[in-house]
Biotite code that builds the C-alpha atoms (Angstrom):
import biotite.structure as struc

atoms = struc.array([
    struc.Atom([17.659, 3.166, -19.196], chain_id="A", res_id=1, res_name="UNK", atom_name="CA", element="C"),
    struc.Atom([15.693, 6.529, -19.294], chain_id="A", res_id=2, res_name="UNK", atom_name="CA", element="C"),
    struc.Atom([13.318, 6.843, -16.930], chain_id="A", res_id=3, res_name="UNK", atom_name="CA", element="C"),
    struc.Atom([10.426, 9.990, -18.077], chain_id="A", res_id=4, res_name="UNK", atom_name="CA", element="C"),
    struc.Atom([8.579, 11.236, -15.158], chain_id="A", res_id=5, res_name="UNK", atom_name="CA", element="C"),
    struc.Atom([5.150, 10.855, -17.048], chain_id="A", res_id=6, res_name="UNK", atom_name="CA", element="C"),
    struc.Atom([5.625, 7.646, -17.554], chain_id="A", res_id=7, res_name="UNK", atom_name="CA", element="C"),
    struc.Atom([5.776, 7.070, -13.836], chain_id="A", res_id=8, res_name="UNK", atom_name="CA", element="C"),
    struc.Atom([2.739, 9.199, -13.700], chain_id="A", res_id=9, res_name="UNK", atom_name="CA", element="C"),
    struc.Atom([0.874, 7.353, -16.331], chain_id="A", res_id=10, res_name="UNK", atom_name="CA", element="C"),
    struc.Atom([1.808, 3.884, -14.877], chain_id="A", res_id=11, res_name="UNK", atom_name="CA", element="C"),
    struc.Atom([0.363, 5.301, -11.076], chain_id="A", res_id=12, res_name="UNK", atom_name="CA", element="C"),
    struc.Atom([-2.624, 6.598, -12.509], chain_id="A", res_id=13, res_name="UNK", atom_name="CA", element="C"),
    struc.Atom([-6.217, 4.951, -12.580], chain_id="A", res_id=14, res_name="UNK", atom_name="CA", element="C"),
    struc.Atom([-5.740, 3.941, -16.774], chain_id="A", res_id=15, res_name="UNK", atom_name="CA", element="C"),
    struc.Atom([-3.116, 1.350, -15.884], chain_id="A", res_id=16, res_name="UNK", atom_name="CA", element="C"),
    struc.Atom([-4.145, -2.162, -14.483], chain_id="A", res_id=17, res_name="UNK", atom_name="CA", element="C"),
    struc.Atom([-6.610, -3.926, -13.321], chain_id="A", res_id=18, res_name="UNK", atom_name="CA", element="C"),
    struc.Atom([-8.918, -1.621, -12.082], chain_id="A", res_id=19, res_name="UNK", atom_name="CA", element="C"),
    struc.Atom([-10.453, -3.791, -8.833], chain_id="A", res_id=20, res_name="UNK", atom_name="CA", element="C"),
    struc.Atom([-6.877, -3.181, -7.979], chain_id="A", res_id=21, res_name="UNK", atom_name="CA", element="C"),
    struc.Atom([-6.126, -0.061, -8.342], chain_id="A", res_id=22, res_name="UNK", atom_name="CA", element="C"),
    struc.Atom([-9.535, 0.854, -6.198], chain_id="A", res_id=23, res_name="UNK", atom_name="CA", element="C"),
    struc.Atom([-8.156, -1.669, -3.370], chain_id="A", res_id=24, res_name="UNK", atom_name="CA", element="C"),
    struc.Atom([-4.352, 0.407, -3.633], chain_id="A", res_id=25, res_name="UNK", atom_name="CA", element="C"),
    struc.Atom([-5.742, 3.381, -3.890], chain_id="A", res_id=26, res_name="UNK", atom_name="CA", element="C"),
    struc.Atom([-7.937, 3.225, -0.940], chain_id="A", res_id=27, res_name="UNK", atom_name="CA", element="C"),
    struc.Atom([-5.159, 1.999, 0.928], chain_id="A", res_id=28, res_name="UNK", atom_name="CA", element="C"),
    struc.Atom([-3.017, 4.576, 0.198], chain_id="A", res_id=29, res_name="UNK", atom_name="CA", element="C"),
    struc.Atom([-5.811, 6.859, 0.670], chain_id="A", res_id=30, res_name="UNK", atom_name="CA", element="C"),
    struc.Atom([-6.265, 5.644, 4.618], chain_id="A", res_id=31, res_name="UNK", atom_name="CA", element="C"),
    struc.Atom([-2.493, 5.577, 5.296], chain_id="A", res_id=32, res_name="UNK", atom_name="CA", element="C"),
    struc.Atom([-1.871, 8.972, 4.131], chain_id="A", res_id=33, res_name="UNK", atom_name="CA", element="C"),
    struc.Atom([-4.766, 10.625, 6.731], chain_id="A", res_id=34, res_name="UNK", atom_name="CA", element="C"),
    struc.Atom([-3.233, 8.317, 9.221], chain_id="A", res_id=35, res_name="UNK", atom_name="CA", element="C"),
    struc.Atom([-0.110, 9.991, 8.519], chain_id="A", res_id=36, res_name="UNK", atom_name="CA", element="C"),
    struc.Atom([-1.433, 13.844, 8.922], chain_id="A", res_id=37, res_name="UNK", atom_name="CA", element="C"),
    struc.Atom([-3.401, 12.702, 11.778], chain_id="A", res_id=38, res_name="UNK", atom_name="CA", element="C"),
    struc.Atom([-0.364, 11.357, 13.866], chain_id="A", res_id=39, res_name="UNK", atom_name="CA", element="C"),
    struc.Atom([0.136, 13.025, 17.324], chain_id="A", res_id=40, res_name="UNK", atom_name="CA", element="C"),
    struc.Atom([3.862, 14.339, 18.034], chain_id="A", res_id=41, res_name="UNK", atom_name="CA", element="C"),
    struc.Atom([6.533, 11.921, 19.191], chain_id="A", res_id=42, res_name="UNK", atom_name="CA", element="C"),
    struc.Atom([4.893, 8.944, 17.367], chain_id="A", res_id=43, res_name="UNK", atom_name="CA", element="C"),
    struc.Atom([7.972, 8.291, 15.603], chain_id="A", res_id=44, res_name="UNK", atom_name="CA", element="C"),
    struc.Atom([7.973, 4.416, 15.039], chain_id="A", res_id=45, res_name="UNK", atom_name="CA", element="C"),
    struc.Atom([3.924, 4.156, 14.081], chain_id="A", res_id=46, res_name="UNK", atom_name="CA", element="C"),
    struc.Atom([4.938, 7.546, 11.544], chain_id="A", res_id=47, res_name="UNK", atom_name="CA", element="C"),
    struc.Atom([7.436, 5.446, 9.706], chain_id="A", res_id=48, res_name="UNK", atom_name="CA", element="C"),
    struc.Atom([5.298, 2.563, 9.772], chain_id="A", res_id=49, res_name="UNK", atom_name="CA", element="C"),
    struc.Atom([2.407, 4.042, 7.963], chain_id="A", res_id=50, res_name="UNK", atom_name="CA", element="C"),
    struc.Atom([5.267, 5.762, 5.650], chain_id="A", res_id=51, res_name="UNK", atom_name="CA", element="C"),
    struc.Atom([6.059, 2.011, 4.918], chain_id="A", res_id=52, res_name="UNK", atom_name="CA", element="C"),
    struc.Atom([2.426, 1.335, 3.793], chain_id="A", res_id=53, res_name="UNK", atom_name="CA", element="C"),
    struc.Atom([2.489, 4.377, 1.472], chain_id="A", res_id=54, res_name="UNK", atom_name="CA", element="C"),
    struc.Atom([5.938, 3.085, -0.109], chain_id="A", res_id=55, res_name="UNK", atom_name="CA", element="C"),
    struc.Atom([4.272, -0.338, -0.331], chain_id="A", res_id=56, res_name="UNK", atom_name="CA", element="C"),
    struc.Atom([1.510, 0.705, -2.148], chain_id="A", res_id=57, res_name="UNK", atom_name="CA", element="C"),
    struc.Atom([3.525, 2.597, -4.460], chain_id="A", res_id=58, res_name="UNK", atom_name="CA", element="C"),
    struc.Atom([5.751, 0.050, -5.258], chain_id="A", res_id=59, res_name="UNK", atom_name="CA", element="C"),
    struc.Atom([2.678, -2.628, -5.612], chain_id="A", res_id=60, res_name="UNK", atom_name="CA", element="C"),
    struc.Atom([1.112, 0.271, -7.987], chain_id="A", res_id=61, res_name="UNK", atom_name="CA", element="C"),
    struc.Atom([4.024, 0.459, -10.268], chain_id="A", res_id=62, res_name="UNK", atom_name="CA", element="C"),
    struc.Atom([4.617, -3.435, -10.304], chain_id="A", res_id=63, res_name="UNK", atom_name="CA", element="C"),
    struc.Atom([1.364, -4.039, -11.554], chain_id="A", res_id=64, res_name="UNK", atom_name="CA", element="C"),
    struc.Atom([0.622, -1.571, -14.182], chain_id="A", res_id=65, res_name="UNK", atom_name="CA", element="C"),
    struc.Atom([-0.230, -3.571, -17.436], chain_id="A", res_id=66, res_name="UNK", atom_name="CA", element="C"),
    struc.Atom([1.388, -1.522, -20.114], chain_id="A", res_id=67, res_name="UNK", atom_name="CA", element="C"),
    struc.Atom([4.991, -0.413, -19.014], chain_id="A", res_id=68, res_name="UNK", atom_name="CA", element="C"),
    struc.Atom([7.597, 0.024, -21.079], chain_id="A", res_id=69, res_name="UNK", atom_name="CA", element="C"),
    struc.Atom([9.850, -1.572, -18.955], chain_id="A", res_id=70, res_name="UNK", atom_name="CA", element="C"),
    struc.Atom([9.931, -4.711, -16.582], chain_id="A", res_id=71, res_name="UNK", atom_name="CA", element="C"),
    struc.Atom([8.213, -4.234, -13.522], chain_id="A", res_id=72, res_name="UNK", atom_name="CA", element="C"),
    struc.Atom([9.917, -3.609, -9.953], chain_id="A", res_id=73, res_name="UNK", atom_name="CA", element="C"),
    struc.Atom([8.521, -7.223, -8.145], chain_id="A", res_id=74, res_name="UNK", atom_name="CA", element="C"),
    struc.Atom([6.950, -9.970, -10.382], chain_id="A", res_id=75, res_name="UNK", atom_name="CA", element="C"),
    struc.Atom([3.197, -10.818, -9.569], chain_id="A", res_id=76, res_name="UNK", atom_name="CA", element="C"),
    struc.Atom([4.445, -14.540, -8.776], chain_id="A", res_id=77, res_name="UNK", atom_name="CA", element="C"),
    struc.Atom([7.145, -13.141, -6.871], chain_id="A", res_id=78, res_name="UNK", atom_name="CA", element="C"),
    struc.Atom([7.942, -13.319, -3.211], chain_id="A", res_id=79, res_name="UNK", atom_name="CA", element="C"),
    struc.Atom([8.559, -10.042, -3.013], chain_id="A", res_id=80, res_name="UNK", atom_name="CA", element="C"),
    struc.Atom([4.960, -9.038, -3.572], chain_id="A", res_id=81, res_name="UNK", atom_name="CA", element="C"),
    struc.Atom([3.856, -11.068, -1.336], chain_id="A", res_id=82, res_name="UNK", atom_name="CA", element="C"),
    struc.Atom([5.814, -9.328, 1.346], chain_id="A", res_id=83, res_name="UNK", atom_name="CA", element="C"),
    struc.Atom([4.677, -6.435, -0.247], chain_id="A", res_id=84, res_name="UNK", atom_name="CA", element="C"),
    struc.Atom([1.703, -7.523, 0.353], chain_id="A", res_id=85, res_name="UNK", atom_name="CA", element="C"),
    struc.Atom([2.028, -8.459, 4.114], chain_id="A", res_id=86, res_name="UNK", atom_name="CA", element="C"),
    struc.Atom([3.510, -5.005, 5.213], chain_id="A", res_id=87, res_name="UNK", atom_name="CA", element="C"),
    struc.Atom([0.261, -3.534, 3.715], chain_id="A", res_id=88, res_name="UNK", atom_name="CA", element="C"),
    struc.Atom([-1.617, -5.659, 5.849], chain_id="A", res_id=89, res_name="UNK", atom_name="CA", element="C"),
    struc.Atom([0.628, -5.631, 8.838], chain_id="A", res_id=90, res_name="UNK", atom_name="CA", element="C"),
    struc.Atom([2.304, -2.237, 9.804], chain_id="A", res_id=91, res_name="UNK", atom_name="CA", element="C"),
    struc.Atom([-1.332, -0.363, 9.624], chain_id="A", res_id=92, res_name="UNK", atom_name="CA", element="C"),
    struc.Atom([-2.081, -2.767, 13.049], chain_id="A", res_id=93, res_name="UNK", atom_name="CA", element="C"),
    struc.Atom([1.091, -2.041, 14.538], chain_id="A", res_id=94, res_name="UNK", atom_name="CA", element="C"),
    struc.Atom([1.168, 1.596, 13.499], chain_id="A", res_id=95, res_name="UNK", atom_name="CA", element="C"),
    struc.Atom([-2.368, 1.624, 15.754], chain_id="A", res_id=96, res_name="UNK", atom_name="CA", element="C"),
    struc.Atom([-1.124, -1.012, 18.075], chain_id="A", res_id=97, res_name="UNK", atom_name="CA", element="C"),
    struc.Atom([2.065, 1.385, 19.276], chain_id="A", res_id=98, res_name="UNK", atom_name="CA", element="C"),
    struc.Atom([0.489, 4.719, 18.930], chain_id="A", res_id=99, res_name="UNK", atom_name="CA", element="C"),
    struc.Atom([0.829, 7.083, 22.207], chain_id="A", res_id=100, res_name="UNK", atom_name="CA", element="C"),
    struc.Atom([-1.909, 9.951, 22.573], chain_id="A", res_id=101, res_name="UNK", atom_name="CA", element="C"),
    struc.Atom([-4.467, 10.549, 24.663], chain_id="A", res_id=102, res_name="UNK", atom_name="CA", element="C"),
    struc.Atom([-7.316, 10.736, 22.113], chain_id="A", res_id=103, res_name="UNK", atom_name="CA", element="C"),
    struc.Atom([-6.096, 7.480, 19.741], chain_id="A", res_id=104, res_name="UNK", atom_name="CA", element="C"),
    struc.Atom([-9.566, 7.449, 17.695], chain_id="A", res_id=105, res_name="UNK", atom_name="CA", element="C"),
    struc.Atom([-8.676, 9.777, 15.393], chain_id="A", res_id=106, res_name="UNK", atom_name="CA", element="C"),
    struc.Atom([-5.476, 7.857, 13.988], chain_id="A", res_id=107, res_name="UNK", atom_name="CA", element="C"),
    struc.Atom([-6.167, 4.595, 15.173], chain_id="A", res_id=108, res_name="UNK", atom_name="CA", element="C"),
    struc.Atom([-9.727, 4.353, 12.797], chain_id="A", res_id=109, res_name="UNK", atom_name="CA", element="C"),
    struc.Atom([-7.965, 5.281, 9.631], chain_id="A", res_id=110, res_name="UNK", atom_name="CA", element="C"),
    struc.Atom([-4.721, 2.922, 10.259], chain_id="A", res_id=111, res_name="UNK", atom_name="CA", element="C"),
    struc.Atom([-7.512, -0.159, 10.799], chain_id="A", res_id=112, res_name="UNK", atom_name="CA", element="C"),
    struc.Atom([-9.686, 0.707, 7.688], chain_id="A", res_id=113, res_name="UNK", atom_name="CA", element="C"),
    struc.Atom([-5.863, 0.995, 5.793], chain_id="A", res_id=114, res_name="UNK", atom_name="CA", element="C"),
    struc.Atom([-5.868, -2.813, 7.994], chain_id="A", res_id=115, res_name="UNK", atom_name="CA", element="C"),
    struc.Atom([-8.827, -3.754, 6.142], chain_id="A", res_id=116, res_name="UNK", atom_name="CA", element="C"),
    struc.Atom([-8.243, -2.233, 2.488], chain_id="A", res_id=117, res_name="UNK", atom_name="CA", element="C"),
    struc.Atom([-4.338, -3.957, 2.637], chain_id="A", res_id=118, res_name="UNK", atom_name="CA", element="C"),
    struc.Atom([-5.943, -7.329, 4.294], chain_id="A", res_id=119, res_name="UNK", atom_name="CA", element="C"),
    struc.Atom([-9.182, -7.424, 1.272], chain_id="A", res_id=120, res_name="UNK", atom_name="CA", element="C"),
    struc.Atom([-6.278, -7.045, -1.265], chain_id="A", res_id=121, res_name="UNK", atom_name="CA", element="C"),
    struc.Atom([-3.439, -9.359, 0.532], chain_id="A", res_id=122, res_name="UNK", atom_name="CA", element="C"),
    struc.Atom([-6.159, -12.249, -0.011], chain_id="A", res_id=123, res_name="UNK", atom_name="CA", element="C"),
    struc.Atom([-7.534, -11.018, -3.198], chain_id="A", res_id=124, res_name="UNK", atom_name="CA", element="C"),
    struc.Atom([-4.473, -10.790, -5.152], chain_id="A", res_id=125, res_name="UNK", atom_name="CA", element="C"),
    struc.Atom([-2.665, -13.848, -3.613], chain_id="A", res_id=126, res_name="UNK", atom_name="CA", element="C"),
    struc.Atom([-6.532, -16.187, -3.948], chain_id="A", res_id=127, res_name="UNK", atom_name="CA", element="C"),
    struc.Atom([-6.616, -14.433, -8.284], chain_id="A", res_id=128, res_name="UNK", atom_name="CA", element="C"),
    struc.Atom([-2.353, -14.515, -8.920], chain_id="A", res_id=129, res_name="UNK", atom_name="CA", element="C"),
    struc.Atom([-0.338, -15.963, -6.438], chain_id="A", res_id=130, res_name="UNK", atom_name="CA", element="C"),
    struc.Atom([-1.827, -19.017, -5.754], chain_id="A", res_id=131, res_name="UNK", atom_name="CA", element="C"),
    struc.Atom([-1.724, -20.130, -9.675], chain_id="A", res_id=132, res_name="UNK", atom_name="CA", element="C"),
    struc.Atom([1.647, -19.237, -10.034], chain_id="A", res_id=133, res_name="UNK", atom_name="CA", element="C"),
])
C-alpha cells in the first residue's frame, strides 16, 4: 500500500468530514497544542499527556475523513474510538491536575477548555454514531 503525503494532508484538512467535527477536533487540537508551548520545565508526565491529546486528535481526524482511499485507522462503531475518545476528554484534566509551577493559570486554562472541546465531542459523537451502532 502507497501511502502519498497529500493524501494525508487532504484527509486532515477542513474539506474532509463532517464539518461540526472537524471544528470540535480542531479546536481541540488547537487548545492542546498552546498547552503544550505553555508548559513550565520539568512537567514531564502532564507534557506527554497533552502530546497524547494531539496524537488522539490526529488519529480521530484521519479515522473520520469521508473520502479516503483507503480504510480508516479505528471504525466509527469501534471501541477504539471510543477510547480515542476518552483520552481526549481525560488526559487534558490530568495534564492540569499534575502540573507543578508556581503560576498554573497560564497552562492549566487551555488544558480545561481542550477538557471541554474533547468532553462536547466525546458526547456528541458517541449520542450521533456510537450509540446506533
Amino acid at each position: 500500500m502507497q501511502i502519498d503525503f497529500r493524501t494525508i494532508l487532504f484527509l486532515l484538512g477542513p474539506s474532509s468530514g463532517e464539518p461540526i467535527w472537524n471544528i470540535l477536533l480542531y479546536a481541540t487540537f488547537i487548545f492542546a497544542l498552546i498547552a503544550t508551548l505553555t508548559m513550565p520545565d520539568k512537567n514531564l508526565l502532564p507534557t506527554l499527556l497533552v502530546a497524547g491529546v494531539m496524537v488522539a486528535t490526529v488519529v480521530a481526524k484521519l479515522s473520520l475523513s469521508v473520502r479516503a482511499p483507503m480504510d480508516p485507522i479505528i471504525g466509527p462503531c469501534d471501541f477504539g474510538m471510543l477510547i480515542i475518545n476518552a483520552v481526549m476528554l481525560i488526559f487534558p484534566l490530568l495534564a492540569a491536575g499534575l502540573l507543578r509551577a508556581k503560576k498554573k493559570a497560564k497552562v492549566v486554562i487551555p488544558s480545561i477548555f481542550c477538557a471541554i472541546f474533547g468532553f462536547l465531542f466525546f458526547f456528541a459523537y458517541w449520542f450521533v454514531v456510537q450509540r446506533n451502532c
